[in-house]
N, C-alpha and C positions, 0 to 999 in steps of 0.2 A: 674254707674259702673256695668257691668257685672258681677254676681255672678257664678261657678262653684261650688257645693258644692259635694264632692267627699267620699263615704263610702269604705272601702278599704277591700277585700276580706276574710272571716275568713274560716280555713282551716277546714276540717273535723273533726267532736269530736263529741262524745256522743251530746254535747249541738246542733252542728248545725242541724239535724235531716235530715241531708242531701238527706239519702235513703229511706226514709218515704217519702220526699216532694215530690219525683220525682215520686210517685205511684202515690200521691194526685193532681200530676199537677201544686205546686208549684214550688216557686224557692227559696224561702227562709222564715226561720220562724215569724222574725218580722223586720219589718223596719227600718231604723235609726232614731231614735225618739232624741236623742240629738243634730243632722243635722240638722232637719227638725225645731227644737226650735231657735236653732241657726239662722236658715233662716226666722224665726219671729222676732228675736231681729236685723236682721237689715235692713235699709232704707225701705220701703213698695216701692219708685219711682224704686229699683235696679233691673234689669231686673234676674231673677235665672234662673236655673235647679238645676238636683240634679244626679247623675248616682251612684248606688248604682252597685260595682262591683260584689256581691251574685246576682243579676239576669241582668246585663246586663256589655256590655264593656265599656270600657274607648275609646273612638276613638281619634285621634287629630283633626277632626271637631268639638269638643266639646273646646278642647282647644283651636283651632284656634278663636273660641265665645266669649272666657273667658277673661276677664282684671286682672283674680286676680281666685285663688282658693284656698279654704276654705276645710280640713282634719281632718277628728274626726276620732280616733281608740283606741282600747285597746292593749292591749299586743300580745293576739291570732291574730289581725290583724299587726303586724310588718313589716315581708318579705312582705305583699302587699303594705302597706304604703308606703316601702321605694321607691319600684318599682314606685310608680304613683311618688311621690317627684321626680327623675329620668325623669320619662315622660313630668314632669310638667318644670324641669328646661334645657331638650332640645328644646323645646319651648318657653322659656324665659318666662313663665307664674308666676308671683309670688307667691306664697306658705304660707298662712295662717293655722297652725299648732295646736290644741288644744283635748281634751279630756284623760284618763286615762294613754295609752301610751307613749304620749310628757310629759304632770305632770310629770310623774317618769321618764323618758328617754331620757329626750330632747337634753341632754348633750353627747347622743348618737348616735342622729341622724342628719345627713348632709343634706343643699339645703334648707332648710326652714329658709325663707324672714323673718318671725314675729311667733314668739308662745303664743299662749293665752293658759295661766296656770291655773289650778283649773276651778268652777266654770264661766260660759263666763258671767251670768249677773252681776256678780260687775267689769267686767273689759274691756268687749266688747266695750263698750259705750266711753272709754278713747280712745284705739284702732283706732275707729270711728272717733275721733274727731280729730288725730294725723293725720289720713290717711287725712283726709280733707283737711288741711295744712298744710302739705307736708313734718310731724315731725311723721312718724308711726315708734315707737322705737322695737327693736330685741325682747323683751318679757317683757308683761304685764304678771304679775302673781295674782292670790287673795290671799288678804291675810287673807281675813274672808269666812264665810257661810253664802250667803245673805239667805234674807226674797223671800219666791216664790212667793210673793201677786203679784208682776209685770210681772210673766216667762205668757209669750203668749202661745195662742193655737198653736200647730205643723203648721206648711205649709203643711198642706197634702195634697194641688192640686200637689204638686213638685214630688207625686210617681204615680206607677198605680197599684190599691189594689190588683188587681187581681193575683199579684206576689208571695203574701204574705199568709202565712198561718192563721196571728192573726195580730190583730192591736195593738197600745201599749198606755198603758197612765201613767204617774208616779203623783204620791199624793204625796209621802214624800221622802226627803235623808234624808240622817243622820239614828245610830242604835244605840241605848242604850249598847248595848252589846261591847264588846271588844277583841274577839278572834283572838288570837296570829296572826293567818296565813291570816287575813282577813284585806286587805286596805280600806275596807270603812271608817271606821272612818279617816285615814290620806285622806280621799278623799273630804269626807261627814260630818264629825262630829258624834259627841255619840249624841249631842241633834235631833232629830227631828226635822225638821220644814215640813211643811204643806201648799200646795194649801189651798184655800178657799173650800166649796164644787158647791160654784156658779161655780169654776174654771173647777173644774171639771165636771161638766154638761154640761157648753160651749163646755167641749171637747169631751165628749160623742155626742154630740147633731153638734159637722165638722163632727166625723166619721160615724154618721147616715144620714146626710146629703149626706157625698158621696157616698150613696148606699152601706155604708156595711154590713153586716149580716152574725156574729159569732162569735170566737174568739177574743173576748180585754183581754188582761194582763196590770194588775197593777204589773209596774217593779220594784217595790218599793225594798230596801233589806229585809226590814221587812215591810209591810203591817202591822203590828199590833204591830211595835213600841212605837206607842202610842195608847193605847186601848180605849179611850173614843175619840179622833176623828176619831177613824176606824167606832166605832158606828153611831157616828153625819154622816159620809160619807156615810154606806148602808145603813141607814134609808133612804136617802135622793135618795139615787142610785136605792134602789128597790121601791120605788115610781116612780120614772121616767121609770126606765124599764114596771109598771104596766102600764102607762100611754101612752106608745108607742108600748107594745105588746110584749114584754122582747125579742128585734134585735139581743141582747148577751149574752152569757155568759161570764162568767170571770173567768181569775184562778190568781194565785197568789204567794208571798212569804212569807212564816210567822214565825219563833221562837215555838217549840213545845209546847211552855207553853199555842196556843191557843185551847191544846184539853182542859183546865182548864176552861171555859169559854162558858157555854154552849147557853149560849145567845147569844156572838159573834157569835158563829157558824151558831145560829138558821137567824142571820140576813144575814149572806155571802148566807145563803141557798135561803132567800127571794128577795137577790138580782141577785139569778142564777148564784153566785159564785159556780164553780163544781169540781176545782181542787187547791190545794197546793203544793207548794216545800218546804219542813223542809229540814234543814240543822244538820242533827242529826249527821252526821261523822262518831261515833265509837261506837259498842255498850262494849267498855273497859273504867270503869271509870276513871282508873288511866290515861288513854289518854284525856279525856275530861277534867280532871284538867288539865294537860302540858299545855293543849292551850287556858287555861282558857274558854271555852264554859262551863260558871255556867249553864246556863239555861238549860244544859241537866243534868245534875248532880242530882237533886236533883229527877226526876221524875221518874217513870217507862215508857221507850221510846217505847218499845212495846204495854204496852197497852194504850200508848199516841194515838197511830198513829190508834188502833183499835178505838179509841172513835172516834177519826174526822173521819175515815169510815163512822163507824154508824150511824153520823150526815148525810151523803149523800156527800162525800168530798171525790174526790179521793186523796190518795196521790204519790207525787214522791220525792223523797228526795239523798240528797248529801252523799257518805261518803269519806274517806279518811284512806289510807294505808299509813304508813311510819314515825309515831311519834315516839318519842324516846321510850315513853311506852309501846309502842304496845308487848304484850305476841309471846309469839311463835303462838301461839295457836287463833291469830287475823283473818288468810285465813276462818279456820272453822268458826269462831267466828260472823265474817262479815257476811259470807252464810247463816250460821244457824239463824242469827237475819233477814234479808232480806225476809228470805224464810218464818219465820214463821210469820212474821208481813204482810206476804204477800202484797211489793210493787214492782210493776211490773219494772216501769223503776229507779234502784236505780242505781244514779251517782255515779260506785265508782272511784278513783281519786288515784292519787300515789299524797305525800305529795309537795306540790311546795313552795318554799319561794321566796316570792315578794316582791320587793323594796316598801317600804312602811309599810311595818310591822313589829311588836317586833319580830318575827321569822322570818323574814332578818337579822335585826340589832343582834338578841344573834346569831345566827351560823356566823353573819361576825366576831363575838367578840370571838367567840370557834373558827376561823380559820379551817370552817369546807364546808362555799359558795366555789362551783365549777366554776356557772357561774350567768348569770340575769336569770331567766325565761324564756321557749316558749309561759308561756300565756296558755297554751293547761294540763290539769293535765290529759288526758284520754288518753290512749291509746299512750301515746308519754313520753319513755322512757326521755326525755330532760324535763320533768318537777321535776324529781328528781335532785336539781338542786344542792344537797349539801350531805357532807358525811354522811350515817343516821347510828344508832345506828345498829343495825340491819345488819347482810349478805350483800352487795347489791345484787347478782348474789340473794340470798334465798329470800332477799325482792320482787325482780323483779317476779321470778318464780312462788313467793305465790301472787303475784296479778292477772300473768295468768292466774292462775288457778280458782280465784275467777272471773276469769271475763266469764272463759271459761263456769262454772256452772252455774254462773247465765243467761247465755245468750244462753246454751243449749234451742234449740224450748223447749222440754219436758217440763222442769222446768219453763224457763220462763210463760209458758202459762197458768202452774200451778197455778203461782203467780197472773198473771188478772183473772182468773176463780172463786178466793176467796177473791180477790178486789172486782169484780163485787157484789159477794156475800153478801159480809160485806156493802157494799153501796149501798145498797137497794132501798132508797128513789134519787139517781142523776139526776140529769137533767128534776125537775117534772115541769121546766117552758117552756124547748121542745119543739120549732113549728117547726108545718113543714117546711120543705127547700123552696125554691122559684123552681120555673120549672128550671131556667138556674142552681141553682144549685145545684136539684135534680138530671139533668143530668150530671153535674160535678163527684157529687155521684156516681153515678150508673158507668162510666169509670171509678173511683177508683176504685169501688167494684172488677172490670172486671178486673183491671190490679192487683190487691191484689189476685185474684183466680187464675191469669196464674201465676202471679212470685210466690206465698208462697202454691201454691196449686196443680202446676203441674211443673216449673223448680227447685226450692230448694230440698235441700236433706228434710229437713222437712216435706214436703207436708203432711204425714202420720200424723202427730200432730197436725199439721193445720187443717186436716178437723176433727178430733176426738174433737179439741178444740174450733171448731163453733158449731157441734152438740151440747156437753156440754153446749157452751154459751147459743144457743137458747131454751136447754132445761131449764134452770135455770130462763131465763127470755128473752123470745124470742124480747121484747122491746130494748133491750142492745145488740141486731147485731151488730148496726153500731156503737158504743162505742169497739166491740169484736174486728170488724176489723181494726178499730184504732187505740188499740193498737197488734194487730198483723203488721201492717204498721210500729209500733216504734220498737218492735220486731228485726224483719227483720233489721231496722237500725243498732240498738243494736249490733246484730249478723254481720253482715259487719262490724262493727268499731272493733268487739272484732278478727274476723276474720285474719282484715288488722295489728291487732297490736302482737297476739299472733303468726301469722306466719312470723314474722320477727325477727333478732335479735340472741343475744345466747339463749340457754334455748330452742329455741321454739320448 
């Protein structure tokens, strides 16, 4: 049987890095990495492909190939999912349906043949055995959180790396934590479970194999969920990277509690781990109780975020506008914490309630849900999805405005000038680029100098804020102009959202 396996297009948002990628020469940040697993758990004899619609089309020569096609997506991918569903059933191709999106949504969505619910390894395999004889039922769901000792390496022959700006691997699902507005747990579970570290070296050791070199993300929610197999995992990681010439680096996701933990750190650093995303939200306590995120409660979040600097760790971090707590005084509040914790690219987010979480279920119980989610919390008014306490018209206005300041050139570039600063020791495992792409480099550089150096209204901060970088630590250019590359994103997502709409 002909395999189609089909990644369905995610729209513009702070997260997809859209305008960055396109100075860099990619097309998209990271792969489909639960496709691509999917495409290991079945038949090895089934002939695949894979068309990822972030860098390429869907054609009906692809369908015309196809006996059957196979749909993972999130929320953020919806309007493209339903589209290819559409494409897929004028061609009478049959429609195998699974990931985030369908889990919560399925009862929502038209044209699909069979839906595989939750996790695919406890349920794939039934699927499989239906389709064989000639009994494949409407929808397999799981109803546990399997063990990952059996989840295979990705299919990575199914993509072409060169697409991509990182490659991806995941260690653990599951989060111990429980925050109101977060589905993972309804996804994943509060316990952790865990690759092997064997597992993961097999999978470092496809992606080195297929000639890549740079960027891996552990996608983990929390990477450091469980804090003594995060240990047992870079000991084991930075020994391998010693042993091959350190191909990667890696960044990651963590819970702020790992500035507490100076040995963790001291190991992410021996494993050429260089970046983190904390999901710190609010710097208002009374909002961090509402949504139960303990784990920021009890710390001082500023000088959390300064410690894992100084360890050599950049960071980027999450926040979020629109709790019921949130003070008048949240716009300043947001800026003034961002600014002085100096993190360059801070996600802030307007509040979204998603099916799946206790903050779904109490606003549908307060008769307060507007509609489901876009999936999208940036820049895309329809992620305030429910009536908030708060103004809306004053909510909406005070997030333009936080998003307008933080993404002013001036400021922003502020904020990496004293990142760089603060993270002194980054990237001390550093090799050189390879020639193909060193020259890769050198046209980013060339397309980062024409667009942020001589078309943007900017330009005049841009170059005042490479001088500064290379005086500070002339080493750290090409970190400068990387994040002057996300910059630039930033500033177009904030561009395209605050000039639309009322208020603007």
């Amino acid at each position: 049987m002909k395999i189609l396996l089909v990644n369905p297009e995610q729209h513009d948002t702070f997260f997809s890095y859209k305008h960055a990628l396109k100075l860099a020469l990619k097309k998209s940040a990271l792969p489909p990495l639960g496709l691509l697993t999917v495409a290991s758990l079945l038949p090895g004899e089934w002939p695949k492909k894979m068309v990822d619609l972030n860098v390429e089309k869907l054609k009906d020569s692809d369908l015309e190939w196809a006996d059957m096609v196979f749909i993972s997506a999130m929320i953020i991918q919806k309007q493209s999912a339903v589209k290819v569903i559409a494409q897929c059933n004028r061609k009478k191709v049959p429609v195998v349906a699974g990931g985030p999106l369908f889990t919560h949504l399925y009862k929502e969505i038209q044209g699909v043949d069979h839906f595989v619910l939750g996790e695919a390894e406890e349920v794939l395999g039934d699927f499989m055995a239906d389709l064989e004889c000639g009994g494949a039922k409407p929808i397999y769901r799981a109803e546990t959180h399997p063990s990952l000792a059996k989840t295979p390496v990705p299919a990575w022959d199914l993509i072409k790396p060169r697409y991509y700006h990182s490659m991806a691997v995941q260690f653990s699902r599951g989060c111990p934590f429980d925050c109101d507005f977060c589905d993972i747990v309804h996804l994943f579970g509060r316990k952790s479970r865990f690759k092997s570290v064997d597992q993961i070296l097999d999978e470092l050791e496809a992606i080195r194999k297929m000639n890549w070199r740079g960027e891996v993300m552990f996608v983990d929610d929390n990477f450091i969920g469980n804090k003594a197999q995060a240990r047992k995992l870079l000991m084991e990681v930075a020994a391998w990277q010693q042993r091959h010439g350190y191909p990667f680096s890696f960044n990651t996701q963590a819970s702020v509690n790992l500035a507490q933990d100076p040995a963790l750190m001291d190991l992410m650093i021996q494993a050429n781990m260089t970046g983190v995303f904390l999901g710190i939200e609010s710097p208002s306590y009374d909002s961090l109780k509402e949504c139960h995120k303990v784990q920021n409660q009890a710390v001082d979040l500023k000088e959390a975020v300064r410690t894992i600097q100084k360890h050599g760790i950049l960071v980027s971090s999450g926040f979020i506008i629109g709790f019921d707590s949130d003070p008048e005084s949240i716009f300043d509040d947001q800026v003034r914490f961002i600014e002085q914790a100096a993190i360059p690219t801070a996600m802030v987010g307007l509040l979204s309630a998603g099916p799946g979480t206790r903050l779904f279920k109490r606003l549908d119980k307060e008769g307060r849900l507007l509609s489901l989610p876009s999936g999208n919390n940036t820049a895309d008014l329809g992620a305030l999805n429910f009536i908030p306490k708060m103004n809306r018209e004053k909510l909406i206005a005070g997030y333009r405005s936080v998003l307008q300041r933080l993404y002013e050139p001036g400021a922003y570039y502020n904020r990496v000038l004293s990142s760089l600063e603060y993270c002194r020791s980054i990237g001390i495992h550093q090799k050189l680029p390879r020639i193909s792409e060193s020259l890769r480099l050198a046209l980013t550089a060339v397309r980062i100098f024409w667009r942020l150096g001589v078309l943007e209204s900017g330009r005049f901060a841009f170059w005042r804020f490479l001088f500064k970088a290379g005086a500070v630590n002339p080493v750290k250019l090409v970190s400068a102009l990387s994040f002057a590359a996300v910059g630039y994103h930033f500033k177009k997502c904030t561009l395209e959202f605050v000039g639309s709409g009322p208020g603007a």
